[in-house]
C-alpha positions as CSV (number, residue, x, y, z in Angstrom):
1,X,53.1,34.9,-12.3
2,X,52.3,33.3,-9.0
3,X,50.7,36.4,-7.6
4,X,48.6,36.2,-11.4
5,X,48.0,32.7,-10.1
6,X,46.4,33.8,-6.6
7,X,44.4,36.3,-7.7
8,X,42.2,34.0,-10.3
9,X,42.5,31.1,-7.9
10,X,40.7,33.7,-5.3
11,X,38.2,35.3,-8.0
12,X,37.2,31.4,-8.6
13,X,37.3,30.6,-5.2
14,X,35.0,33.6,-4.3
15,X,32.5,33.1,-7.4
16,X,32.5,29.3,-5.8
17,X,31.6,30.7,-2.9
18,X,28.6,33.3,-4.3
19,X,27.2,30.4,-6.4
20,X,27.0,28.5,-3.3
21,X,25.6,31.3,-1.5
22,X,23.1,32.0,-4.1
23,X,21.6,28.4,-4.1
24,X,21.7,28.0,-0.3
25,X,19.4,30.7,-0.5
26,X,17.2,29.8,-3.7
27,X,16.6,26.4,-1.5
28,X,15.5,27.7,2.0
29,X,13.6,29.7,0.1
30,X,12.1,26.9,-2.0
31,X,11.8,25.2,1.7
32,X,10.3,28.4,3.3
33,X,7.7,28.0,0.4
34,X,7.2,24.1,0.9
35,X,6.6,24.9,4.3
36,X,3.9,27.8,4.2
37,X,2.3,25.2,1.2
38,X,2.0,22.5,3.9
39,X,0.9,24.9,6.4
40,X,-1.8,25.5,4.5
41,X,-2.6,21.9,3.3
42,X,-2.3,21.2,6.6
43,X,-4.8,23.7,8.1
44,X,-6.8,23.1,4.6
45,X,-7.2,19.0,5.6
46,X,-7.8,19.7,9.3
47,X,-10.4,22.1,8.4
48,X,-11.8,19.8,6.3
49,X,-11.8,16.6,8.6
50,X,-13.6,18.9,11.5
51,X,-16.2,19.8,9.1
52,X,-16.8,16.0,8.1
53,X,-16.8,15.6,11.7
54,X,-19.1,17.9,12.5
55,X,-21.4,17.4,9.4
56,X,-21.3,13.5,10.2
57,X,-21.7,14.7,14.3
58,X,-25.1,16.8,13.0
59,X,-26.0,15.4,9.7
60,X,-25.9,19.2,8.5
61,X,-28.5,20.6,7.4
62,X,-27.7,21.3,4.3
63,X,-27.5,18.0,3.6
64,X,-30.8,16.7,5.5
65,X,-32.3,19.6,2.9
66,X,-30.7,18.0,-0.3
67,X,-32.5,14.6,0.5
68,X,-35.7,16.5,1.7
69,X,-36.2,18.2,-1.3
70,X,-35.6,15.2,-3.2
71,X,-39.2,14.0,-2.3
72,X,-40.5,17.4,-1.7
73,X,-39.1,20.0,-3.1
74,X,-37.5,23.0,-1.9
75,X,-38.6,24.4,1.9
76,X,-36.9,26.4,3.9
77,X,-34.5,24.4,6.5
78,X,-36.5,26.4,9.4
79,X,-39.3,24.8,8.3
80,X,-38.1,21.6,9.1
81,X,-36.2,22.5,12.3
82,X,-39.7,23.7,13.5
83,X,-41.3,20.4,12.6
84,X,-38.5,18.4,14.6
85,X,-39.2,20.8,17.2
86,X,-43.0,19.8,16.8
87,X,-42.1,16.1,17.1
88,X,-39.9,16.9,20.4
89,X,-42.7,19.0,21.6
90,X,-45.2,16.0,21.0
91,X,-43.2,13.9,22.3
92,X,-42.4,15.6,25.9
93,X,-46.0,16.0,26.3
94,X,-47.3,12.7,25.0
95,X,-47.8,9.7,27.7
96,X,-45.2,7.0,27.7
97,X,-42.9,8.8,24.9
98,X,-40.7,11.0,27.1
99,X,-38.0,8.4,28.0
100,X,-34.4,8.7,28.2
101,X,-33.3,7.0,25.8
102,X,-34.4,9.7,23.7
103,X,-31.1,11.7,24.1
104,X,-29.1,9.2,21.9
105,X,-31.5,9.9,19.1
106,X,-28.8,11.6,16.1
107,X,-30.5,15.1,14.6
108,X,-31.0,12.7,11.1
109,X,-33.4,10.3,12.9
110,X,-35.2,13.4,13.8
111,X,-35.3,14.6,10.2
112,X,-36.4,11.3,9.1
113,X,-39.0,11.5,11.1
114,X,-40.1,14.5,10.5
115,X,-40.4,13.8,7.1
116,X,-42.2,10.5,7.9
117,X,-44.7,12.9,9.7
118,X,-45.5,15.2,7.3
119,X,-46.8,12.0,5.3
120,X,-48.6,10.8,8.1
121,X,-52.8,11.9,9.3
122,X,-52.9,13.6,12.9
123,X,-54.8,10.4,13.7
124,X,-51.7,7.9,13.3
125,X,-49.0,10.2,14.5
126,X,-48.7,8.1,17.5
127,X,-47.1,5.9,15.4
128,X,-44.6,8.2,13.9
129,X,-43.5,8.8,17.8
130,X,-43.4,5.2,18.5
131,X,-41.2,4.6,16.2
132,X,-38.7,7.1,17.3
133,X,-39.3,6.2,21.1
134,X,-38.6,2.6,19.2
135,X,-35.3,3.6,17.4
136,X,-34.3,5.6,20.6
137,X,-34.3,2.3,22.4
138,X,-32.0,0.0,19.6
139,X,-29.4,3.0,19.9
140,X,-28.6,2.1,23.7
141,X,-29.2,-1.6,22.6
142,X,-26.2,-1.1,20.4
143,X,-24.1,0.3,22.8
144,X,-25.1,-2.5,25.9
145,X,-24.2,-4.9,22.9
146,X,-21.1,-3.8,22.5
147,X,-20.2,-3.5,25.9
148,X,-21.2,-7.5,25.9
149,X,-19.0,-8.2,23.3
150,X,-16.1,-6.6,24.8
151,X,-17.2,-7.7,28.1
152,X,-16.9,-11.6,26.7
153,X,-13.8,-10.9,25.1
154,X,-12.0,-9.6,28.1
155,X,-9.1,-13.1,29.4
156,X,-10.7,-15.0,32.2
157,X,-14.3,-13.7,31.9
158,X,-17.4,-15.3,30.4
159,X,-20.4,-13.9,30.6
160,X,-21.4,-11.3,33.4
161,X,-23.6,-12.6,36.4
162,X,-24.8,-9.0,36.8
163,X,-26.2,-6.4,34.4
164,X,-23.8,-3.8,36.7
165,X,-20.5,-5.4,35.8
166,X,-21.1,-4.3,32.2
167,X,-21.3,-0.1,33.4
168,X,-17.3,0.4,33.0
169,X,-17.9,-0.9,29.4
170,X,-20.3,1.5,28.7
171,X,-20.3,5.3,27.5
172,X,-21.5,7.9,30.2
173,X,-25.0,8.4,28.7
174,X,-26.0,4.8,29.1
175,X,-27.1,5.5,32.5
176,X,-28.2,3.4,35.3
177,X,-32.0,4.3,34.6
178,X,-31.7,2.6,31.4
179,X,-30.1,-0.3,32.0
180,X,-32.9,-1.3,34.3
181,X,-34.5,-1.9,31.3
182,X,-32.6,-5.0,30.7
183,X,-32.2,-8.7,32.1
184,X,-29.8,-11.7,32.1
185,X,-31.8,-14.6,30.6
186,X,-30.7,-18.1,30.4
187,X,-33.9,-19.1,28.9
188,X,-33.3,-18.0,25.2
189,X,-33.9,-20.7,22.7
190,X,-32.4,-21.2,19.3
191,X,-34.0,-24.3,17.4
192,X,-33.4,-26.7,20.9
193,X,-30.4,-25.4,22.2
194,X,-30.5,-22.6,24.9
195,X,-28.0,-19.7,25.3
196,X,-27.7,-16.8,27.1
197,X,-28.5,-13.4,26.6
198,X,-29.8,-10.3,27.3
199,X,-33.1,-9.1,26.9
200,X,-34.8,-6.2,27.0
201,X,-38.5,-5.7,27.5
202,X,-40.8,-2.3,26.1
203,X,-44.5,-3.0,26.4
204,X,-45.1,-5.2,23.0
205,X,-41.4,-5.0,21.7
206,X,-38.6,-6.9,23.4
207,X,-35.0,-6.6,21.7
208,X,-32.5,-9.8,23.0
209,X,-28.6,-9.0,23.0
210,X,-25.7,-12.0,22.4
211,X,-21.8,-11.0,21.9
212,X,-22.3,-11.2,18.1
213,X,-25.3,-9.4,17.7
214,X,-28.8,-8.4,18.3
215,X,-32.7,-9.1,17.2
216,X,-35.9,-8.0,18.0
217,X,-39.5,-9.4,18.3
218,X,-42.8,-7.4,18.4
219,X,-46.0,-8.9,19.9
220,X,-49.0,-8.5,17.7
221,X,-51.7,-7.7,20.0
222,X,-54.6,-5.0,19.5
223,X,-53.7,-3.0,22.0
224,X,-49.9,-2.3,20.9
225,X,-50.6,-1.8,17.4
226,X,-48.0,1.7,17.5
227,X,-45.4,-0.3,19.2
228,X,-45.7,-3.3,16.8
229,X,-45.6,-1.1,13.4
230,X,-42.9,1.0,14.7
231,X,-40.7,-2.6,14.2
232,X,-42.5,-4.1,11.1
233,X,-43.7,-0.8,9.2
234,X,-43.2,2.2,10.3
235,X,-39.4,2.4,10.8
236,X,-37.2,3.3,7.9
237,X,-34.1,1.6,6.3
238,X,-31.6,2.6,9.3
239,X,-33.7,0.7,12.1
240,X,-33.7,-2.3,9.9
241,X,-29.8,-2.4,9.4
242,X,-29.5,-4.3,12.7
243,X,-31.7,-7.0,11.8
244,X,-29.3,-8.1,9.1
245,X,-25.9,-7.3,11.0
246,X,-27.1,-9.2,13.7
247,X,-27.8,-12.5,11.8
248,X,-25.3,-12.3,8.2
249,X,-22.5,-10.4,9.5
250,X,-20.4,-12.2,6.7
251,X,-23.0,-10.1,4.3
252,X,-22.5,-6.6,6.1
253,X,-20.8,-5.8,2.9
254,X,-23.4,-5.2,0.6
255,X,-26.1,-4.5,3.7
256,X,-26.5,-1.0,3.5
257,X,-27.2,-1.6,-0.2
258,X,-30.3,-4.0,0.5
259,X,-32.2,-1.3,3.1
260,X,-33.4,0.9,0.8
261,X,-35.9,-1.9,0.1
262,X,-36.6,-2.7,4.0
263,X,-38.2,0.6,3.6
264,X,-41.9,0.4,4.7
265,X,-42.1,-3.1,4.3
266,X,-45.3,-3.0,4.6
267,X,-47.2,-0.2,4.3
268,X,-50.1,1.0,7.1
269,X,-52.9,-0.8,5.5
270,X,-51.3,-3.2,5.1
271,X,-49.8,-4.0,8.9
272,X,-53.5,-3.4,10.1
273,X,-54.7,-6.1,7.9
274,X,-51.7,-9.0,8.8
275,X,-52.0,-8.4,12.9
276,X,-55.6,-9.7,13.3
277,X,-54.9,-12.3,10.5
278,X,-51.7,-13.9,11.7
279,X,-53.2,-14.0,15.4
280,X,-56.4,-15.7,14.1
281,X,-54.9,-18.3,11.7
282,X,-52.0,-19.4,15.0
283,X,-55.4,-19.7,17.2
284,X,-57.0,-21.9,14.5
285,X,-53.4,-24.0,14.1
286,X,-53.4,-24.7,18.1
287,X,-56.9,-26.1,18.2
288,X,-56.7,-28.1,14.8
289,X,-53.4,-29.6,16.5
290,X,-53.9,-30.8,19.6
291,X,-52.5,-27.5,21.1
292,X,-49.5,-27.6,19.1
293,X,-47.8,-23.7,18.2
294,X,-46.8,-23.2,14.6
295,X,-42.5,-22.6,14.6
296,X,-43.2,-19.9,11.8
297,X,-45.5,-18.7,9.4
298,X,-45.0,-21.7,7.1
299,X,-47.1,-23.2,9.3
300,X,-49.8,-20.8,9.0
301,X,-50.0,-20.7,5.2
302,X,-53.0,-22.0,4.6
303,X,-55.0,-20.3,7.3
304,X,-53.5,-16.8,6.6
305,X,-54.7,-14.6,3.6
306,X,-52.3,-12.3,3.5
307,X,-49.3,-14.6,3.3
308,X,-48.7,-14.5,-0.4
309,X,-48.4,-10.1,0.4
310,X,-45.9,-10.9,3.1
311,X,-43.7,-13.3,0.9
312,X,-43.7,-11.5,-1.6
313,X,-42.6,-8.2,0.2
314,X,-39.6,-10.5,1.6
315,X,-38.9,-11.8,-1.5
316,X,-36.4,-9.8,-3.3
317,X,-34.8,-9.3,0.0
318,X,-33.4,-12.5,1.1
319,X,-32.6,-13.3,-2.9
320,X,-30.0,-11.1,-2.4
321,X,-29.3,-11.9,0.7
322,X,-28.7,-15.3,-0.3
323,X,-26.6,-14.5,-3.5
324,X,-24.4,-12.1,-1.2
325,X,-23.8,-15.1,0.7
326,X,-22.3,-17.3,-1.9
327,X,-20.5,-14.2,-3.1
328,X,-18.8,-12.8,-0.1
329,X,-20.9,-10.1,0.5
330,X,-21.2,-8.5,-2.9
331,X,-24.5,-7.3,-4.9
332,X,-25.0,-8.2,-8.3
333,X,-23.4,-6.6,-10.8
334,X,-26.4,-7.7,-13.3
335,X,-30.1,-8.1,-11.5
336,X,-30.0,-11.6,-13.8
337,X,-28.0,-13.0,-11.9
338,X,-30.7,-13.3,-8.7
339,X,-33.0,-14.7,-11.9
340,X,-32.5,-18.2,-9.4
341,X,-31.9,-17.0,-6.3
342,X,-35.7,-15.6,-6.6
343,X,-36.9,-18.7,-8.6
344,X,-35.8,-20.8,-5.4
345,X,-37.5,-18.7,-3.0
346,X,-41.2,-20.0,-2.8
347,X,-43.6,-19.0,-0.6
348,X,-43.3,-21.5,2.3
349,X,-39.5,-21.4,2.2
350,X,-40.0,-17.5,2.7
351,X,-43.0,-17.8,4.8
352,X,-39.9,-20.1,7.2
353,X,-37.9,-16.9,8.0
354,X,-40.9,-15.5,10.0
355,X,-40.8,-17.3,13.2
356,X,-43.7,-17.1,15.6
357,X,-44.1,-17.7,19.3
358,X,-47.7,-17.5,20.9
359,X,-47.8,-15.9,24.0
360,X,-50.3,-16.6,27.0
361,X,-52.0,-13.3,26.6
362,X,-53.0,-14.1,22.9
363,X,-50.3,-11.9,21.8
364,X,-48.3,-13.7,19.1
365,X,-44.2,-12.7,18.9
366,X,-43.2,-12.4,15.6
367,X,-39.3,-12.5,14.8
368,X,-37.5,-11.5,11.5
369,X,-34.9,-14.6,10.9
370,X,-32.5,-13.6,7.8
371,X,-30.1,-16.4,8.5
372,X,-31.6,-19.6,8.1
């Protein structure tokens, strides 16, 4: 009986045992799978992440080619590769272009522009490189901007007595050539209050640097006509961005969604018409005045044809730039709703956000003010 006893106790004990057996092994094998299936996820995610990387690092071509032929059609990517190289081409042996700032230009701004070009007449392609020589220039802006801001932010500095002191701040490329470009100013007025900033000066176009932003000015005169439209016209929505984060960065939120209609603000026509007007009708204010400059183009009105064109190219803009204001930084989910915000927006409040300063030379300096 005992013996009985013992020999089913072990036959249990030993079935015990196999079950045990059997599901230690069903689970590292379940594990062993687990494993090879994050392995792969893994691998799968990392892959994925480099080629976001990389497509973001490029702006892949396939991509560039989706929003090509969007306006025009299918073509062959190595068509448009040779037309950027045309543009680099044209650019290396055109005066005054090869500068460089030119190597922080992303392949999309290239693309951009050679799209740009292939809409453009031989005659105003000096334009189309002026703008890129232009955009070339607010990349490294950006980057000395940032180095200021971190620069300010640093415990127990304040604001650098030498352009040099900001070069730790500042990625390798930005090289000493380029800041030379730029200057500490004291002199830089808002309404009556000076600041400081920093300020950097290309032939008509000037682009001023604070900690919390950035803006730019362009002096209409006729012999910088390329310079001037590569800020006012001939730049697309990216090279606008800047002039909005720089004064509504509570608004950055709904930014990106308001530069698809910066987009050729005004169109080539256009810009050739407004230059010659807007630096008559400030000459006619000064001598009706007693040699007194108009603040902005308010002040102008009267004297200036083209200033029912201009506000109502700005227009739509600051409407919802104004309703994004009152509604932390979010668009409209029904265009009604800026019904008021445009209603409110006459001409000579609109005309106010173009700011002029007349310059000795008879050049005037025209700046883009979205935040008063």
């Amino acid at each position: 009986m005992l013996l009985a006893s013992a020999l089913v106790g072990a036959v249990i004990d030993w079935r015990v045992t196999a079950m045990q057996s059997r599901e230690i092994a069903r689970t590292e094998a379940r594990v062993a799978t687990l494993r090879r299936a994050v392995a792969v996820a893994t691998t799968r995610v990392a892959g994925q992440q480099a080629a976001e990387r990389a497509a973001e690092d490029r702006w892949d071509v396939v991509a560039a080619q989706m929003a090509i032929d969007e306006r025009y059609g299918p073509a062959p990517a190595k068509i448009w590769r040779a037309r950027i190289k045309g543009l680099q081409d044209a650019m290396a042996r055109t005066p005054g272009m090869q500068v460089p700032e030119l190597a922080h230009l992303q392949l999309k701004d290239w693309v951009e522009a050679a799209v740009r070009a292939a809409e453009t007449s031989p005659a105003d392609m000096g334009r189309v490189l002026a703008a890129l020589r232009y955009l070339a220039r607010l990349r490294v802006a950006e980057k000395i901007q940032d180095a200021l801001a971190r620069y300010v932010a640093t415990p127990g500095n304040t604001w650098p007595t030498d352009m040099r002191e900001l070069i730790p701040l500042l990625p390798g490329n930005v090289t000493a050539e380029m800041l030379a470009s730029y200057r500490l100013t004291n002199a830089a007025q808002e309404g009556a209050v000076p600041h400081q900033a920093i300020e950097g000066t290309f032939g008509a176009i000037s682009i001023r640097l604070t900690p919390g932003g950035w803006s730019a000015n362009a002096k209409l005169r006729p012999d910088t006509s390329d310079d001037a439209y590569a800020l006012f016209g001939g730049l697309g929505t990216d090279r606008l961005h800047g002039l909005l984060e720089a004064q509504q960065q509570q608004v950055l939120g709904s930014a990106q969604r308001l530069m698809p209609m910066l987009e050729g603000l005004f169109s080539e026509k256009q810009f050739e018409e407004i230059g010659p007007q807007v630096r008559a009708a400030v000459q006619q204010y000064i001598a009706a005045n007693a040699g007194r400059a108009p603040r902005s183009m308010a002040d102008i009105r009267a004297l200036l044809p083209a200033s029912s064109t201009i506000a109502d190219a700005l227009r739509p803009v600051l409407a919802q730039l104004e309703y994004a204001m009152e509604h932390g930084g979010e668009a409209p989910a029904d265009p009604r709703r800026l019904k008021r915000y445009v209603e409110a927006l006459d001409d000579a409040r609109v005309l106010r956000r173009l700011r002029l300063t007349p310059e000795p030379d008879g050049g005037v300096t025209m700046n883009f003010d979205f935040g008063s």
